[in-house]
C-alpha positions as CSV (number, residue, x, y, z in Angstrom):
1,X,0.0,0.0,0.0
2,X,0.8,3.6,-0.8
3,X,2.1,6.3,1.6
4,X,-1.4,7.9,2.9
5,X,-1.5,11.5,1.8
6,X,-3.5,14.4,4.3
7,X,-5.3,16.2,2.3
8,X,-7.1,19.2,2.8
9,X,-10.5,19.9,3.1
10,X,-12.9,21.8,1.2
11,X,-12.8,24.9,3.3
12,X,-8.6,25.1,4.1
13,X,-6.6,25.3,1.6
14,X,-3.9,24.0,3.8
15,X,-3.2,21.9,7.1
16,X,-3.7,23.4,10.3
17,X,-0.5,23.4,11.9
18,X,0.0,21.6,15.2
19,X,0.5,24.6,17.8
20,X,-3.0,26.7,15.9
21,X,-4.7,23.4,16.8
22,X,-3.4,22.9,20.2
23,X,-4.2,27.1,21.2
24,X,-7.7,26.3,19.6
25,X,-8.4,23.9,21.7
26,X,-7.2,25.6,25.0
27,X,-9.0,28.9,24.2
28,X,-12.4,26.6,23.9
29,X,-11.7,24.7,27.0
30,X,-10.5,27.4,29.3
31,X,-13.8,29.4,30.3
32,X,-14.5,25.5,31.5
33,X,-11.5,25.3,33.5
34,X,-11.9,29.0,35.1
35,X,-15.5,27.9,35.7
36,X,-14.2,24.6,37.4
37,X,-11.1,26.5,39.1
38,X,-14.2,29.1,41.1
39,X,-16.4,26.4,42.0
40,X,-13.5,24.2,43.6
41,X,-11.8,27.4,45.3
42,X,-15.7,28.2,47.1
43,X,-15.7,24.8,48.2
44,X,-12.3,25.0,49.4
45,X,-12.8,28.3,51.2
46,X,-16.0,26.3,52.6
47,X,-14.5,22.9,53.8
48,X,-11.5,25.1,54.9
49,X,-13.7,26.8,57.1
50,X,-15.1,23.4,58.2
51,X,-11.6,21.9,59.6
52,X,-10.4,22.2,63.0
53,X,-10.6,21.3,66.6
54,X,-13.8,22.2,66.7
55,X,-15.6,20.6,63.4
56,X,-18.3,22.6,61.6
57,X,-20.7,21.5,59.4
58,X,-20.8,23.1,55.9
59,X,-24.0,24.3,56.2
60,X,-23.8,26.1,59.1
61,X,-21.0,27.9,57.6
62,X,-22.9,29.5,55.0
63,X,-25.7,30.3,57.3
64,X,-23.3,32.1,59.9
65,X,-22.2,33.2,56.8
66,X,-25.1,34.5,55.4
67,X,-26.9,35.8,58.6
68,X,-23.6,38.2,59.2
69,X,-23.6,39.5,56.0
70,X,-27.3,40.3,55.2
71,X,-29.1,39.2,58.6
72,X,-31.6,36.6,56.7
73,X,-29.9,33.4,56.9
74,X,-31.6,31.3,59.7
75,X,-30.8,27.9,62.1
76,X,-29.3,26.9,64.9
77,X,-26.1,27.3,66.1
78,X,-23.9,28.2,69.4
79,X,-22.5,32.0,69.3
80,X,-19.0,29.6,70.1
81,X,-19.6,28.1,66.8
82,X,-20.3,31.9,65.0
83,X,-17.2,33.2,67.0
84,X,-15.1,30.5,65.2
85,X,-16.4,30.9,61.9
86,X,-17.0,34.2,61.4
87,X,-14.0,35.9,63.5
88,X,-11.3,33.4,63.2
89,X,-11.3,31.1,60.6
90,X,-13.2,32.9,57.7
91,X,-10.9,35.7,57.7
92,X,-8.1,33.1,57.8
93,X,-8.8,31.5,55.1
94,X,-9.6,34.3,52.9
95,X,-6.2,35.9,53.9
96,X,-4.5,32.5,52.6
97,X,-6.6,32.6,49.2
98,X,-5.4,36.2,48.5
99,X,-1.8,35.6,49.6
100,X,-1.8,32.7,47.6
101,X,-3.3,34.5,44.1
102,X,-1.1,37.4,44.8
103,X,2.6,35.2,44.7
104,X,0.9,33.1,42.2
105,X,0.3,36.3,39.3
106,X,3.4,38.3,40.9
107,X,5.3,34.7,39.8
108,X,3.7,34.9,36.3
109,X,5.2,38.5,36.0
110,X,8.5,38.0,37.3
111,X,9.0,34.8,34.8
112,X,7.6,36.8,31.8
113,X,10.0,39.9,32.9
114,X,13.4,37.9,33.2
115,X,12.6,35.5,30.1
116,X,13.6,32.7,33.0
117,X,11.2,29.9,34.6
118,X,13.2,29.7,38.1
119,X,11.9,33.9,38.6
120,X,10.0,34.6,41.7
121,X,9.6,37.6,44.2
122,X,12.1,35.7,46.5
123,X,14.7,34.9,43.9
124,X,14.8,38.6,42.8
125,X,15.1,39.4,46.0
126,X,11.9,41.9,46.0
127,X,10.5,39.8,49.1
128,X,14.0,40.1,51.5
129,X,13.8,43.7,50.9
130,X,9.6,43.6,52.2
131,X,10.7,41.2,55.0
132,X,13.8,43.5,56.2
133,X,11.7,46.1,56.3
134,X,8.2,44.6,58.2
135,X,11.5,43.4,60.8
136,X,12.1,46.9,61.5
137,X,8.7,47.3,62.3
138,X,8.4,44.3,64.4
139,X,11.6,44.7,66.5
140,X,12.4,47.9,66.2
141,X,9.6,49.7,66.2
142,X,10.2,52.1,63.2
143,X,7.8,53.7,60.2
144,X,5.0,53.8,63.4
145,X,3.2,56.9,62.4
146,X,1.5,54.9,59.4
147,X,-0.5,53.6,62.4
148,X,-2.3,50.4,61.6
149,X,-1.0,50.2,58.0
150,X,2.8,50.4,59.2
151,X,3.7,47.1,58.6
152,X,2.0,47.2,55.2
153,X,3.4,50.4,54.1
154,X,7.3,49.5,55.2
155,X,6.7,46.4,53.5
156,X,6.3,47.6,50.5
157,X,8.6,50.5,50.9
158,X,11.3,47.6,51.3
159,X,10.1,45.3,48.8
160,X,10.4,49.0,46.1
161,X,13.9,50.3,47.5
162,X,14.8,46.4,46.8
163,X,13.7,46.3,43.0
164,X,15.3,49.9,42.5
165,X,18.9,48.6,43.4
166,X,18.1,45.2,41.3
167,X,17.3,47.5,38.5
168,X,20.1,49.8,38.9
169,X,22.9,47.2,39.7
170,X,21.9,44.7,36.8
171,X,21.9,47.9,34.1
172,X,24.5,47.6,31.5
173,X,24.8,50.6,28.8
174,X,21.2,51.5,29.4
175,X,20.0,47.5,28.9
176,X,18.3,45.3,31.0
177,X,19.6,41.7,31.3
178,X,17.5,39.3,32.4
179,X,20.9,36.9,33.6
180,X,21.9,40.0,35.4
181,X,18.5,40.9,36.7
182,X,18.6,37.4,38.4
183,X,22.4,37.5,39.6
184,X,22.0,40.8,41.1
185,X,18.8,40.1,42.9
186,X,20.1,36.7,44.5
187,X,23.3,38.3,45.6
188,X,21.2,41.2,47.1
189,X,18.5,38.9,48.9
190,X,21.6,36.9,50.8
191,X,22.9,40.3,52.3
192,X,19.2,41.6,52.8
193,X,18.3,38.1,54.8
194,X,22.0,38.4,56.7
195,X,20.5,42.1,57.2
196,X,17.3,40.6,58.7
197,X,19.5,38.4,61.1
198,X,21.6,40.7,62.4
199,X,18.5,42.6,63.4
200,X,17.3,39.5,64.9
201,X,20.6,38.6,66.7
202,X,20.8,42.0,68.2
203,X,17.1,42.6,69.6
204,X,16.7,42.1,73.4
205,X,13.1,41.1,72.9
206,X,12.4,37.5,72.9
207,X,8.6,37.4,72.4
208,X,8.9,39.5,69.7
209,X,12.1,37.6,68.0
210,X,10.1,34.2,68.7
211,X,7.2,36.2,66.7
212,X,9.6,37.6,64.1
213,X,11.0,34.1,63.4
214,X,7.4,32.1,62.7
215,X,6.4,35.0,60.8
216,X,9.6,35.1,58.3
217,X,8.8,31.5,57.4
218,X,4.7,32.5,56.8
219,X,1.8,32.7,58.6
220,X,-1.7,33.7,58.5
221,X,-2.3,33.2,62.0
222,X,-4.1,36.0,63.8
223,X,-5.9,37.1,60.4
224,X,-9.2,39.3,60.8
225,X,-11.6,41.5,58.5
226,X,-9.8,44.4,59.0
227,X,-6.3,42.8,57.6
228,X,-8.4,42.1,54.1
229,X,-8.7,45.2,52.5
230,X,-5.2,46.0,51.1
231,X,-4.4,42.8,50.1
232,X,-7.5,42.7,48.3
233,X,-7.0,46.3,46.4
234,X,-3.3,45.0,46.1
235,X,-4.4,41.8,44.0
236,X,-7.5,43.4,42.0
237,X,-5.5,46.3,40.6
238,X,-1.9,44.3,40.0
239,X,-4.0,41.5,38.4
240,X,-6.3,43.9,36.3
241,X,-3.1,45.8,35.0
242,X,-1.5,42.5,34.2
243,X,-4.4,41.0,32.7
244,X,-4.6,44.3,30.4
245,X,-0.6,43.8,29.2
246,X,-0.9,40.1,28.4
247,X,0.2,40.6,24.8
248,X,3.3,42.1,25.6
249,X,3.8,39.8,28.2
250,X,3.9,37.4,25.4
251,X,5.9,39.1,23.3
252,X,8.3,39.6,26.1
253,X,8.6,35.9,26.4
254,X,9.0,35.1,22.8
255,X,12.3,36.8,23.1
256,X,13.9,40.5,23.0
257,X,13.7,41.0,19.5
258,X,10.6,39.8,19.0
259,X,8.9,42.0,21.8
260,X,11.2,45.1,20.1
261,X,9.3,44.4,16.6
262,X,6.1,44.6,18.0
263,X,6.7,48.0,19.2
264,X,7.2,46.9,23.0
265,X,9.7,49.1,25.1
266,X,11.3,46.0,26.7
267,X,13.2,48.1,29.4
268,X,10.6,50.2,30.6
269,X,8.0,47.7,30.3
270,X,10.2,45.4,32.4
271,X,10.4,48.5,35.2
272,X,6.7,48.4,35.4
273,X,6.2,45.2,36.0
274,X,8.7,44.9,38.3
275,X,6.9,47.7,40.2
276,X,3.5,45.9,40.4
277,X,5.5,43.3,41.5
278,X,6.7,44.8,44.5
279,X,3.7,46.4,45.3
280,X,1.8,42.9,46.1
281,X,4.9,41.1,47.0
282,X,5.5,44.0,50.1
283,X,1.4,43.5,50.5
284,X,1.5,40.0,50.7
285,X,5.2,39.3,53.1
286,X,3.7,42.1,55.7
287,X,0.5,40.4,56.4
288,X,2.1,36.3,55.8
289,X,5.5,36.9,55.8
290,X,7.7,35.3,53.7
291,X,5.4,31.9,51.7
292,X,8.2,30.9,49.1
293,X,7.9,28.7,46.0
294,X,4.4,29.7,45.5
295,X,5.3,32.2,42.6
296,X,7.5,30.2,41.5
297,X,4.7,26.7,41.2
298,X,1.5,27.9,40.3
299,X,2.2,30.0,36.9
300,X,4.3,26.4,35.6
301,X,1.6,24.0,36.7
302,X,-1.1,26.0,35.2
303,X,1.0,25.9,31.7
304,X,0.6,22.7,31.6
305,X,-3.2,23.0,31.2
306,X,-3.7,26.3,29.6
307,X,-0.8,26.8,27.1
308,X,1.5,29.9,27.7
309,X,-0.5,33.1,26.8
310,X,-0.9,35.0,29.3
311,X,-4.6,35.7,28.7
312,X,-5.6,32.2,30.1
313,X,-2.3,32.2,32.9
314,X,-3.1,35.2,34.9
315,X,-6.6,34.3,35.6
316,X,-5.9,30.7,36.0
317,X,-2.9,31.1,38.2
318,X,-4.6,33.4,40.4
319,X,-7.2,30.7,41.0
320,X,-4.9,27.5,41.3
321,X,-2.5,30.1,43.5
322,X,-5.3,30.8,45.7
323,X,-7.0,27.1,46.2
324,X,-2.9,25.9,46.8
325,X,-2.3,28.2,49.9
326,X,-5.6,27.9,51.6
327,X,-4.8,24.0,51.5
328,X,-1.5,24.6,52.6
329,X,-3.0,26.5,55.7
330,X,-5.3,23.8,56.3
331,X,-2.2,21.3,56.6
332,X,-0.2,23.8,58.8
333,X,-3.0,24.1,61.4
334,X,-4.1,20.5,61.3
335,X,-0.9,18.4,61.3
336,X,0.8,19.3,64.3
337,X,-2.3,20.1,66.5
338,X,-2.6,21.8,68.7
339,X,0.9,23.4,67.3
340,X,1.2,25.5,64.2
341,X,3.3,24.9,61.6
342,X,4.7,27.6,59.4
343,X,3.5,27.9,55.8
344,X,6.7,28.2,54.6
345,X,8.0,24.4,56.2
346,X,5.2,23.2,54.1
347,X,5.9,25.1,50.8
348,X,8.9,24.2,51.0
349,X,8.6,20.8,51.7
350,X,6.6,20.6,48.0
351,X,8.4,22.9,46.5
352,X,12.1,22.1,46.9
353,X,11.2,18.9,44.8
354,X,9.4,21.0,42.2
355,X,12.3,23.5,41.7
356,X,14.6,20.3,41.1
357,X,12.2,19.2,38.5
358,X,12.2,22.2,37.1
359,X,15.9,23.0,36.8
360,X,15.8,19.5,34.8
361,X,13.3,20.7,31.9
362,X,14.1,24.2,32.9
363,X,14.5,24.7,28.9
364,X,10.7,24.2,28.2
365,X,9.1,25.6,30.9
366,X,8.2,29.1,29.8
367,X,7.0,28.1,25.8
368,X,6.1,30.4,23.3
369,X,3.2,32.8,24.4
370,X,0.4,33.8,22.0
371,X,-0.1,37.1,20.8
């Protein structure tokens, strides 16, 4: 028998090549997998709620729930059980959702920025500057006349002065490397985190340096209402704004010159997302502390499923980053009982293994992204 010849059909002159089919199908299934992605992240901010030394049944969740928020809901239930829900663990668990979306999208950025699949707010050093800084709040007491928000506002302050000397140092003629980017911010997260320590090693308050030191690995211990509003401005507007630039995300990722002939300013587009990274990264380490490997996880896991245009990443990753740390929380405050681990012992735990994987097929992780 003959060699079987594809021909093509009436209506296409011409095969489809592989990838067109392969971002066809993605863009059909993904309002599916966003769909799917919400309905398990409210029944994991539901069951989260649920777990603990005191169990709670689902339903009575949402009615405590529900009767809070617009006084209608109705049933029985102990004011111990409504304490619980709605003043410890609801806020908890929301806190952990928007920590977690927040690393996960500022992850997307960084990778997109430095052209480099190992990139996160930790590995750029962006979150050692934030951490530094909330110490100095902690321990020291300084940046108090922000009141309430001082922790958030040095944060962020740090996490900013950090990306400024990353973006200065790793400068060369004018041009942004992203090999230099990531040099320079390793080199300056090892002397920010010996920074931290000294700090530690030379404060004479031991509450407050047991505190500091379960914090720095991440917590969200301790969350209420109160604690939600920043992070969840923080989020809304970083995401939006990345959401808004996904083409020249993707052009950024198909490479320099690429990005250049599609009339993207590589080194100033670079600087603002390395500014919106900072901004949630500072939100996010002053109210957890420092939660590694999240950034660096989510936006790779969710390639797998959605393809590499950032269209379908952001939203996804925020999702899957969200659903990830709330479970993570779960584990923390579950394993040990009636101890608390720190998130970070538990992120790192997963994602040690994952960053070993990934420095394996480090050379397709990122793709092509669509335009």
């Amino acid at each position: 028998m003959g060699a079987v010849v594809e021909r093509p059909t009436q209506d296409q002159g011409e095969t489809r090549p592989a990838p067109a089919l392969r971002s066809k199908r993605r863009d059909a299934r993904f309002p599916l997998v966003v769909l799917a992605l919400a309905a398990a992240l409210l029944v994991t901010l539901t069951l989260a709620v649920t777990i603990g030394p005191v169990a709670i049944a689902p339903l009575t969740v949402w009615q405590i729930a529900l009767s809070r928020l617009t006084g209608l809901a109705s049933g029985e239930w102990s004011a111990a059980h409504e304490n619980i829900v709605w003043l410890i663990r609801l806020p908890r668990v929301f806190l952990a959702a928007l920590v977690g979306a927040g690393l996960a999208v500022v992850g997307v950025a960084m990778q997109a920025a430095v052209r480099n699949p190992l990139a996160d707010p930790y590995i750029l050093g962006i979150s050692s500057g934030a951490s530094l800084a909330a110490v100095l709040v902690i321990l020291l007491g300084l940046f108090k006349f922000f009141g309430i928000y001082s922790l958030s506002v040095a944060a962020f302050f740090g996490s900013v002065m950090s990306f400024v000397i990353v973006l200065t140092l790793a400068q060369n003629r004018g041009t942004l490397s992203p090999v230099r980017l990531i040099l320079v911010g390793v080199a300056l997260s090892f002397v920010l985190s010996a920074g931290t320590s000294f700090i530690i090693f030379r404060a004479d308050d031991a509450e407050g340096i047991m505190s500091v030191l379960f914090w720095l690995q991440g917590s969200v211990a301790g969350a209420k209402w109160s604690y939600l509003t920043i992070p969840s401005v923080a989020v809304l507007i970083g995401t939006t704004y990345l959401v808004l630039q996904a083409r020249p995300l993707n052009a950024l990722i198909a490479g320099e010159e690429t990005a250049i002939s599609l009339g993207v300013n590589t080194n100033r587009f670079r600087r603002v997302l390395m500014v919106v990274a900072a901004m949630i990264t500072g939100v996010m380490v002053a109210l957890a502390g420092a939660v590694g490997f999240v950034g660096l996880m989510m936006p790779h896991t969710v390639r797998l499923f959605v393809g590499s245009d950032h269209r379908r990443v952001l939203p996804v990753s925020l999702l899957a980053g969200a659903i990830f740390l709330v479970w993570v929380d779960v584990l923390a405050r579950t394993i040990v009982q009636p101890e608390e681990m720190p998130l970070g012992v538990i992120t790192g735990f997963i994602g040690g293994p994952f960053f070993i994987w990934l420095m394996r097929h480090r050379r397709d992780a990122l793709g092509g992204g669509g335009s």
